[in-house]
PLY file of the C-alpha trace (Angstrom):
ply
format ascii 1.0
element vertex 449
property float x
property float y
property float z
element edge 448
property int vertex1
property int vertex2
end_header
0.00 0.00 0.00
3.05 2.04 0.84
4.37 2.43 -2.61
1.23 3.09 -4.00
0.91 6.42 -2.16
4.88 6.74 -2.77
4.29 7.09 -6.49
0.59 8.88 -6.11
2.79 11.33 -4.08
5.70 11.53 -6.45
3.40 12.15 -9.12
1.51 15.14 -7.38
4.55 16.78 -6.26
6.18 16.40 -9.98
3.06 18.34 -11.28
3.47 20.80 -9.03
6.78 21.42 -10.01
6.07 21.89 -13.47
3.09 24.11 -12.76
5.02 26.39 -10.82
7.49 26.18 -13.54
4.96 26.95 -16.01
3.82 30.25 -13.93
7.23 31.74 -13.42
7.63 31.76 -17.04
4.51 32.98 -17.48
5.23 35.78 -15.30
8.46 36.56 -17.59
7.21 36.28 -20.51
2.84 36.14 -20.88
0.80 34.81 -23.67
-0.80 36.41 -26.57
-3.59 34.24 -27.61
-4.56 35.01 -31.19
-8.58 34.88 -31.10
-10.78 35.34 -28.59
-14.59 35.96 -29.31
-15.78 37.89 -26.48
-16.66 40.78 -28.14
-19.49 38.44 -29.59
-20.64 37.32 -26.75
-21.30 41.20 -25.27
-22.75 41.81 -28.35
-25.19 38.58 -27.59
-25.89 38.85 -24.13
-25.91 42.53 -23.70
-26.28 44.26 -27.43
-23.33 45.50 -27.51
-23.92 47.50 -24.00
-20.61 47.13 -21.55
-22.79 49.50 -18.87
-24.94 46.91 -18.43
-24.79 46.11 -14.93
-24.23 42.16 -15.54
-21.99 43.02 -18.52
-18.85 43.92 -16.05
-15.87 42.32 -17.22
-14.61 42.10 -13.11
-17.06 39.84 -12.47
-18.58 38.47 -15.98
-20.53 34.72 -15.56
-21.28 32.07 -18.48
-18.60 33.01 -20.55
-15.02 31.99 -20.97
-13.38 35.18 -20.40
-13.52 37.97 -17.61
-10.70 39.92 -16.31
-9.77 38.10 -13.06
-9.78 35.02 -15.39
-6.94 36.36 -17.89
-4.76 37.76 -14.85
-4.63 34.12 -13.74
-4.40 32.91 -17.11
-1.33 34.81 -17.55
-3.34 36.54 -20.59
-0.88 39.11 -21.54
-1.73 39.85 -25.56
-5.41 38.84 -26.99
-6.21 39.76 -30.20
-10.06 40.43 -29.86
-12.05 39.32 -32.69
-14.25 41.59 -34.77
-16.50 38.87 -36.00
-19.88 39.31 -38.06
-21.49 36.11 -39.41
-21.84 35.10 -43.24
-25.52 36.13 -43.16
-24.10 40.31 -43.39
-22.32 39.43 -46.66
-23.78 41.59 -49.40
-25.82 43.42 -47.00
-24.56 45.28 -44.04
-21.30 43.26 -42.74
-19.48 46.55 -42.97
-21.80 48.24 -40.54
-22.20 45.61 -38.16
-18.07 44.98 -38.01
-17.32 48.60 -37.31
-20.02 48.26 -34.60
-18.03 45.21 -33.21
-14.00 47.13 -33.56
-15.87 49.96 -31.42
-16.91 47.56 -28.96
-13.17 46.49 -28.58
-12.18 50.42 -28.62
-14.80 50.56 -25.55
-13.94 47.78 -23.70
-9.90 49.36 -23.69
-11.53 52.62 -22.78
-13.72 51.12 -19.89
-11.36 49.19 -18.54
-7.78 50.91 -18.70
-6.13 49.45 -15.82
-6.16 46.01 -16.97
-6.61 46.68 -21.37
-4.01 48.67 -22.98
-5.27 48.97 -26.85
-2.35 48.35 -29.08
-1.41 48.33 -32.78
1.88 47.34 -33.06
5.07 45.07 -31.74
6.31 47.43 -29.66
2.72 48.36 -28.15
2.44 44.73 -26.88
6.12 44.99 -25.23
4.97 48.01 -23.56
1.87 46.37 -22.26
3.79 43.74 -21.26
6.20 46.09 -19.26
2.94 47.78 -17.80
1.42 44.73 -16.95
-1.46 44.77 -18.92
-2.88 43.08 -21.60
-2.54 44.37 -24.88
-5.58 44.08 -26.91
-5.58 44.35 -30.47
-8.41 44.03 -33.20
-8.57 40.60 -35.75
-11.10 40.94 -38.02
-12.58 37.93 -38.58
-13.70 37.54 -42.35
-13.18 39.16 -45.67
-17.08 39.59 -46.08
-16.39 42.36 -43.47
-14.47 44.81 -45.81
-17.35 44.22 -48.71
-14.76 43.72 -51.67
-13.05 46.42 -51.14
-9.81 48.18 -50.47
-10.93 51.55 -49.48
-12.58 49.34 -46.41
-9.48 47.58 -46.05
-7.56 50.56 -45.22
-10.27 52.46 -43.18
-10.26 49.15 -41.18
-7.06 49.44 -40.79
-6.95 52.71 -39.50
-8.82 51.86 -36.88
-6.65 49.46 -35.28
-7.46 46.47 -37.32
-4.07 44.26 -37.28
-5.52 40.94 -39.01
-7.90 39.63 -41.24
-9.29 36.20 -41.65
-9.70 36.51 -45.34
-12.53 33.84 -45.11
-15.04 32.78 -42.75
-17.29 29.95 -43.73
-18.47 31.59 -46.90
-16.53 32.31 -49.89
-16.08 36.24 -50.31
-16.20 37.12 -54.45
-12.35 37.11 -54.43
-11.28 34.04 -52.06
-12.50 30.25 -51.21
-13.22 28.98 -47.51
-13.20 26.27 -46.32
-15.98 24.54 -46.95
-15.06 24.28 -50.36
-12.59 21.58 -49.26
-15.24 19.41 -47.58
-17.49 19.34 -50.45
-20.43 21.95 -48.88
-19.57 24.90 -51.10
-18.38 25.44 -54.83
-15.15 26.65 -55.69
-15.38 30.47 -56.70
-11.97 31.50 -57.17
-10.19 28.22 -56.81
-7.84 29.70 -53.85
-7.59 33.28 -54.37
-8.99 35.49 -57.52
-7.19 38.31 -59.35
-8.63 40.89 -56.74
-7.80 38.18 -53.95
-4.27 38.79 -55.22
-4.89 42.23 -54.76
-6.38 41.93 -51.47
-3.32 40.39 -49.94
-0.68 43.07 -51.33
-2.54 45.55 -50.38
-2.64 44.03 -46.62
1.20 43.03 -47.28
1.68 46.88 -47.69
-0.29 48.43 -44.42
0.95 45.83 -41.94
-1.91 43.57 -41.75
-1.15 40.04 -40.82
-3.36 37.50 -43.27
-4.90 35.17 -41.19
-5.67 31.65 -43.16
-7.79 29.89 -40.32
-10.79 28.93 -42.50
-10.13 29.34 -45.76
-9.64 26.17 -48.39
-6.39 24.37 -48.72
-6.33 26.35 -52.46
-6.51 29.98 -50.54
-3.75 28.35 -48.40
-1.01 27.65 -50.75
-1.93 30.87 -52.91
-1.45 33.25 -50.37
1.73 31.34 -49.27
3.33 31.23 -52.41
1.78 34.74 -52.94
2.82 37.53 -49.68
5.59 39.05 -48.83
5.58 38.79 -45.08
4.91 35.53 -42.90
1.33 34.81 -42.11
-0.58 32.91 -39.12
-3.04 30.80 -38.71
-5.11 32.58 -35.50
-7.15 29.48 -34.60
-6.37 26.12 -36.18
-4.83 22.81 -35.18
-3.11 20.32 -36.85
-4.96 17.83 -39.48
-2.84 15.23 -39.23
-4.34 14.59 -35.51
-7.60 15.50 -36.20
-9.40 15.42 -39.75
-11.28 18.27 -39.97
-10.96 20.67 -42.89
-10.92 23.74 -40.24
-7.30 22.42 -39.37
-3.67 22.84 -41.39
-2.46 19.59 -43.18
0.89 18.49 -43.31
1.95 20.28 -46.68
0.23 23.38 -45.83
2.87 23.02 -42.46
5.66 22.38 -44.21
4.98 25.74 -46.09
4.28 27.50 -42.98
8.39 25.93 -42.13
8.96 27.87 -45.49
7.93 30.96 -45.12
8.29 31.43 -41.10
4.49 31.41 -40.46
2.26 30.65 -37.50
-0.32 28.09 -36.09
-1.80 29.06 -33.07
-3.59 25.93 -32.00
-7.32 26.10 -31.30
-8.91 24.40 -28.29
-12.65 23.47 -30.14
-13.28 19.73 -29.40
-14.53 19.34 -33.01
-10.58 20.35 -34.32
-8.69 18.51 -31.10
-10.17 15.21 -30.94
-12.68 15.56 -33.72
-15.26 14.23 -31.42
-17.53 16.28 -29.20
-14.91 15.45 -26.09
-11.53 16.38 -25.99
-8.66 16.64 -23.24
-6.26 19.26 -22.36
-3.59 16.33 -23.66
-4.44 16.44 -26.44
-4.15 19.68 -27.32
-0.73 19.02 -26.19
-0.46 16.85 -28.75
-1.64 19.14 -31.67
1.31 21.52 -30.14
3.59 18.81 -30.57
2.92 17.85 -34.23
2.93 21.41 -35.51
6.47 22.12 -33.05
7.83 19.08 -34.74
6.75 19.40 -38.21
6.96 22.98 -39.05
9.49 23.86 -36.27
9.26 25.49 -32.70
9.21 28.75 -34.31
5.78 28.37 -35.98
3.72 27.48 -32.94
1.58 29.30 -31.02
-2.01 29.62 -28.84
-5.68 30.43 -30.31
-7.98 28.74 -28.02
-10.75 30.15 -29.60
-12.87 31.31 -26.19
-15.98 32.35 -26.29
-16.68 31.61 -29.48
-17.40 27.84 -29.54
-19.36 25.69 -26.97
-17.11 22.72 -26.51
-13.77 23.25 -24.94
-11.02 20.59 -23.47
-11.25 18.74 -20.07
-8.77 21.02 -18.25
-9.58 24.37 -20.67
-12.19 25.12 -19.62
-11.70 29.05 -19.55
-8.59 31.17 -19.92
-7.27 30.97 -16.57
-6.49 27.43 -17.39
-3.37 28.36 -19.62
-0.66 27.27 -17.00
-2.15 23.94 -16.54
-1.49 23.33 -20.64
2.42 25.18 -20.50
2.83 23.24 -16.93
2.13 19.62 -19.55
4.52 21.07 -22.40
7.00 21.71 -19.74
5.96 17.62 -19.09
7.01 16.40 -22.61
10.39 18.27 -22.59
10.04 21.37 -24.54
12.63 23.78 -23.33
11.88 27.05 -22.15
13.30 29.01 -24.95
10.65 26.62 -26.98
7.93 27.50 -24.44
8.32 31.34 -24.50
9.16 31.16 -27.98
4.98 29.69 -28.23
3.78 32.17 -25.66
4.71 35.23 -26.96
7.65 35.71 -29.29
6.62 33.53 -32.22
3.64 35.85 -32.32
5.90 39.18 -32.10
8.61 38.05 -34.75
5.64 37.22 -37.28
4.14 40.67 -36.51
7.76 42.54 -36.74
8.57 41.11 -40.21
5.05 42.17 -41.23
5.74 45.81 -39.92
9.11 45.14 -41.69
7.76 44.44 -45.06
4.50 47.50 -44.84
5.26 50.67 -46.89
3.47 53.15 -46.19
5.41 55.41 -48.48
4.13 53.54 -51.47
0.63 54.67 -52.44
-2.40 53.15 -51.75
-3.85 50.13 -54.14
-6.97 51.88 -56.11
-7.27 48.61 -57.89
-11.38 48.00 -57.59
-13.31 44.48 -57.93
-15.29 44.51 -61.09
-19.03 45.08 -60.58
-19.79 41.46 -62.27
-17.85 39.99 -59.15
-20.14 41.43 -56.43
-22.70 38.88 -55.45
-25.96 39.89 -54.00
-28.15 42.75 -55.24
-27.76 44.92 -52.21
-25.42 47.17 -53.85
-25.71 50.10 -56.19
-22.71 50.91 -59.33
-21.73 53.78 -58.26
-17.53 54.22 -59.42
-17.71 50.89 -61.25
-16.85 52.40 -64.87
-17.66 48.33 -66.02
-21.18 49.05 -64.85
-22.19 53.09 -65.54
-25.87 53.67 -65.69
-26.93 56.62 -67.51
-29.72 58.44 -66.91
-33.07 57.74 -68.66
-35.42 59.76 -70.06
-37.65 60.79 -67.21
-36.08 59.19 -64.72
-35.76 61.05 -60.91
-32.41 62.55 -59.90
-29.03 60.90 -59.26
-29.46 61.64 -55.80
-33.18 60.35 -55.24
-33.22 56.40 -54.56
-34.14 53.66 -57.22
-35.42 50.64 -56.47
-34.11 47.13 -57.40
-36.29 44.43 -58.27
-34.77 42.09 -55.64
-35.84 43.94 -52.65
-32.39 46.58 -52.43
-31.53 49.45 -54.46
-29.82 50.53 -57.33
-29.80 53.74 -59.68
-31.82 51.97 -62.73
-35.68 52.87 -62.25
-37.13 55.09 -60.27
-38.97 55.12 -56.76
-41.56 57.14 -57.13
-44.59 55.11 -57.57
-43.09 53.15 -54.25
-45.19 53.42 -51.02
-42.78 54.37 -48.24
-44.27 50.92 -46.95
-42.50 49.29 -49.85
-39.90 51.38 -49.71
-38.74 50.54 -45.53
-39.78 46.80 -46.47
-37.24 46.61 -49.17
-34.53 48.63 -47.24
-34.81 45.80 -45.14
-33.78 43.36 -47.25
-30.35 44.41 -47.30
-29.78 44.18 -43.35
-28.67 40.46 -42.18
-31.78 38.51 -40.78
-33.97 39.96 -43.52
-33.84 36.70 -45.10
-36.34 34.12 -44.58
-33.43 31.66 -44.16
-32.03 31.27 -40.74
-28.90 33.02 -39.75
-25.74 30.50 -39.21
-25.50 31.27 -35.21
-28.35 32.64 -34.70
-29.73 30.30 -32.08
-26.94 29.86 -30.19
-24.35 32.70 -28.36
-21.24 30.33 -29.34
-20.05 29.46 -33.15
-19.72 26.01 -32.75
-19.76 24.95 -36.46
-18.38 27.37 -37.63
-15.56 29.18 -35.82
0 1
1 2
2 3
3 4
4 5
5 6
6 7
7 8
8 9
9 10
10 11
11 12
12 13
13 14
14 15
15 16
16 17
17 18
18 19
19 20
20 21
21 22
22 23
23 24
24 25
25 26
26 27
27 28
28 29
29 30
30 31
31 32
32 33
33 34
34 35
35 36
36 37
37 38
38 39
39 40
40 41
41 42
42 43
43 44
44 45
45 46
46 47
47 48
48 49
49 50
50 51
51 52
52 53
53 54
54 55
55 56
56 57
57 58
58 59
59 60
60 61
61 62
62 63
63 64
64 65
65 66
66 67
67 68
68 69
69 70
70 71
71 72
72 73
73 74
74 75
75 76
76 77
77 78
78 79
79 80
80 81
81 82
82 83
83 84
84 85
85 86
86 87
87 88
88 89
89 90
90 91
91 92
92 93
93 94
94 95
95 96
96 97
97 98
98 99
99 100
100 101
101 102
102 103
103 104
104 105
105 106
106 107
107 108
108 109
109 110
110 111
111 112
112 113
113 114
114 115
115 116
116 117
117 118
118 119
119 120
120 121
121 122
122 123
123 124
124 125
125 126
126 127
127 128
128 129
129 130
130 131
131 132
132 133
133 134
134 135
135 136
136 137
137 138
138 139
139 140
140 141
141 142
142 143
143 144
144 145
145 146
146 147
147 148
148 149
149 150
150 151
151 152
152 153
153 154
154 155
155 156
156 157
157 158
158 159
159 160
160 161
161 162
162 163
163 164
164 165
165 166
166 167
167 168
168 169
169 170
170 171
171 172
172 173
173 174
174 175
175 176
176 177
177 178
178 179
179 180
180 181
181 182
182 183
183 184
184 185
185 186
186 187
187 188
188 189
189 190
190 191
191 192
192 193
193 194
194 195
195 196
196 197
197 198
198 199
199 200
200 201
201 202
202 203
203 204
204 205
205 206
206 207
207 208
208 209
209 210
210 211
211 212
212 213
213 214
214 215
215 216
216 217
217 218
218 219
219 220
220 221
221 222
222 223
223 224
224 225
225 226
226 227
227 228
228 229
229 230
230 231
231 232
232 233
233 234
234 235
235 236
236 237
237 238
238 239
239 240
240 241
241 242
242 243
243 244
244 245
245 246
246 247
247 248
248 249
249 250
250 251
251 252
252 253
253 254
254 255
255 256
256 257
257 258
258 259
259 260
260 261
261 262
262 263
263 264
264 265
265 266
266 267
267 268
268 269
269 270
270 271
271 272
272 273
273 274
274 275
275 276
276 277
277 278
278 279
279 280
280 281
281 282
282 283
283 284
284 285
285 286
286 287
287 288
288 289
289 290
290 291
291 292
292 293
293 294
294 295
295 296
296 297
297 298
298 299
299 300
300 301
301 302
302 303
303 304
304 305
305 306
306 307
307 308
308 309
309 310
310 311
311 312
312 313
313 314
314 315
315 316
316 317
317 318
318 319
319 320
320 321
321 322
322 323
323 324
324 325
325 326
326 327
327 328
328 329
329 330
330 331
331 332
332 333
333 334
334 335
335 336
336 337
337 338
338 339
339 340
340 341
341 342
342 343
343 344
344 345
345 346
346 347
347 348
348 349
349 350
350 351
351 352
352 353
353 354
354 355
355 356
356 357
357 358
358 359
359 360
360 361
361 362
362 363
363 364
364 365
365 366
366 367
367 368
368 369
369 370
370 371
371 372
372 373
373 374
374 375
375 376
376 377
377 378
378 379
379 380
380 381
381 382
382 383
383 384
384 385
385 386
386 387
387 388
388 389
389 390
390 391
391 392
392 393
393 394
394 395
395 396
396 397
397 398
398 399
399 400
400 401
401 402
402 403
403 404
404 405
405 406
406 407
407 408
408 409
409 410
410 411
411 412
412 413
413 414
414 415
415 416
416 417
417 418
418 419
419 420
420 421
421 422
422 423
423 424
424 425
425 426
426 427
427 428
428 429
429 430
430 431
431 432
432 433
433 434
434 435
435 436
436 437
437 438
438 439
439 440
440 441
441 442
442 443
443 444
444 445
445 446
446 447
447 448
């Protein structure tokens, strides 16, 4: 019986040493986790509305993130996402995205003593130095900048420092990733002649390109294609766990290439690919991608607060130690371990400040007008696609309606109703559809995150 409770005892104390291992790094050196939804969730529970009594981040319930739960993660960076679902495409994705980067701005503002709002590498240093945790904006979709550059920039302006250039809808100028498992059609078969555009134009401001859910075609095309590493803000590895949402083996060994990033998502569905899933095993995916694309292209997404299923032993952010205190486990060293906390993250975003010009003028490259999807749109600048005016017809400043329920300057409005005329500006705001809304029952993004 002795030597039972001799190893029990051993094994305990061992733990202990490697968690307390794990936390003194930690307080060296903190991690930035590359996507974190709870912006969405305010937006869900609350509208949007951090005054809400119940909203306060100090003491925030049912979700995966509040403030006392990064300080004891060790949270040091979190790149905030700015996510709007599919449903806004070719309606009002811009609108509602802007809405969601000035949540982040008022969340920094509300809570300055723990959120320092940062754009840069050296912003997230000083954070660090301050002891607070640097918050920047990931926008999380290329649907959000509505095909088109002007939005890019604007975004960018106001503090945007990554796009997702797909979510789980093509955009008109790249494929996601649903294209791989069979659910959508090829559009652009990776990225399209504006696509190419796109990523320049983000390889010129500074803006990281973030691949997690776009097609294995988008993948290699933007690889082969930018000028600056790129990451991957919330994926794991496929080789572990089939699911098109994760990186396969070639895409890694391009990521080796080019001195990109993984930061390993914690969704059940892309650990275990089953609806259960153990903080070992997301050990493991950190393993494959150390040892397969290199200890310099791994890093942390877990993906909080926007999915419902998390590991045994993840189940929030404060549980970050516990996962460093299991790598410590398996032998990685701590120049390996800080390397995944933090600086993997912060070399990817120097080179990318490294290879922006600013001095070079902006791309005024425009998508054609045949490209655009959706009829919620008018032609206005799109020389392919010039109406003129016709005889009789109202103004160029009245409105024209559109046969599909949205508007464009071809016939005129005036023998509209303005009951026809608020029913079909409708139309072009996500949730007018008769279809349901991906998400829309549920605060989390389960199936699609």
């Amino acid at each position: 019986m002795w030597i039972w409770w001799f190893w029990a005892c051993l094994a305990l104390c061992t733990a202990d040493v490697y968690r307390d291992q794990a936390v003194r790094i930690m307080s060296e050196v903190p991690l930035i986790d590359g996507h974190n939804d709870l912006p969405w969730q305010i937006l869900n529970k609350f509208q949007g509305k951090l005054q809400n009594q119940t909203a306060n981040l100090n003491n925030l319930e049912g979700t995966h993130t509040n403030i006392p739960k990064l300080k004891k993660g060790f949270v040091g960076g979190q790149f905030w996402s700015a996510y709007v679902p599919c449903d806004t495409q070719n309606k009002d994705a811009v609108k509602k995205t802007l809405e969601q980067i000035d949540l982040i701005h008022r969340m920094c503002q509300m809570y300055p003593e723990t959120f320092s709002y940062v754009t840069s590498s050296s912003g997230i240093r000083q954070a660090f130095m301050e002891k607070k945790v640097a918050s920047l904006i990931g926008v999380e979709g290329g649907h959000s900048i509505d095909s088109s550059l002007g939005v890019l920039r604007t975004m960018y302006l106001l503090g945007m420092r990554y796009m997702t250039l797909t979510h789980s809808c093509n955009t008109p100028w790249a494929d996601n990733w649903l294209v791989d498992k069979g659910d959508d059609k090829a559009q652009s078969n990776g990225l399209s002649s504006f696509g190419k555009e796109v990523v320049k134009e983000m390889n010129r401001l500074g803006v990281m390109i973030d691949l997690s859910h776009v097609s294995e075609a988008t993948m290699k095309a933007v690889l082969n294609l930018s000028q600056a590493p790129v990451i991957f803000s919330h994926s794991s590895a496929y080789h572990l766990c089939a699911h098109k949402r994760n990186v396969p083996d070639n895409i890694l060994q391009m990521v080796n290439k080019t001195r990109s990033l993984v930061m390993v998502n914690f969704y059940n569905d892309y650990v275990s690919c089953k609806k259960d899933a153990t903080l070992s095993q997301v050990a493991d995916h950190l393993d494959y991608i150390k040892n397969t694309a290199g200890p310099e292209a791994v890093g942390f997404g877990g993906d909080y607060d926007g999915v419902g299923n998390v590991p045994t032993g993840l189940e929030d952010v404060s549980t970050y130690p516990d996962l460093i205190a299991e790598l410590l486990r398996r032998k990685w060293t701590e120049t390996e371990v800080k390397n995944a906390l933090a600086y993997n993250l912060l070399r990817v975003f120097e080179e990318v400040e490294k290879v922006s010009d600013h001095s070079a003028l902006p791309n005024e490259k425009r998508i054609t007008y045949t490209e655009l999807e959706g009829n919620c749109k008018t032609s206005f600048g799109f020389p392919d696609h010039s109406h003129q005016h016709l005889p009789g017809a109202l103004p160029a400043f009245s409105l024209f309606y559109f046969p599909s329920g949205c508007y464009d300057p071809v016939q005129p409005t005036a023998s509209l109703d303005s009951q026809t005329v608020s029913r079909n500006q409708d139309n072009c705001r996500a949730g007018s559809s008769p279809r349901p809304q991906r998400g829309a029952k549920s605060i989390f993004k389960p199936s699609i995150s």
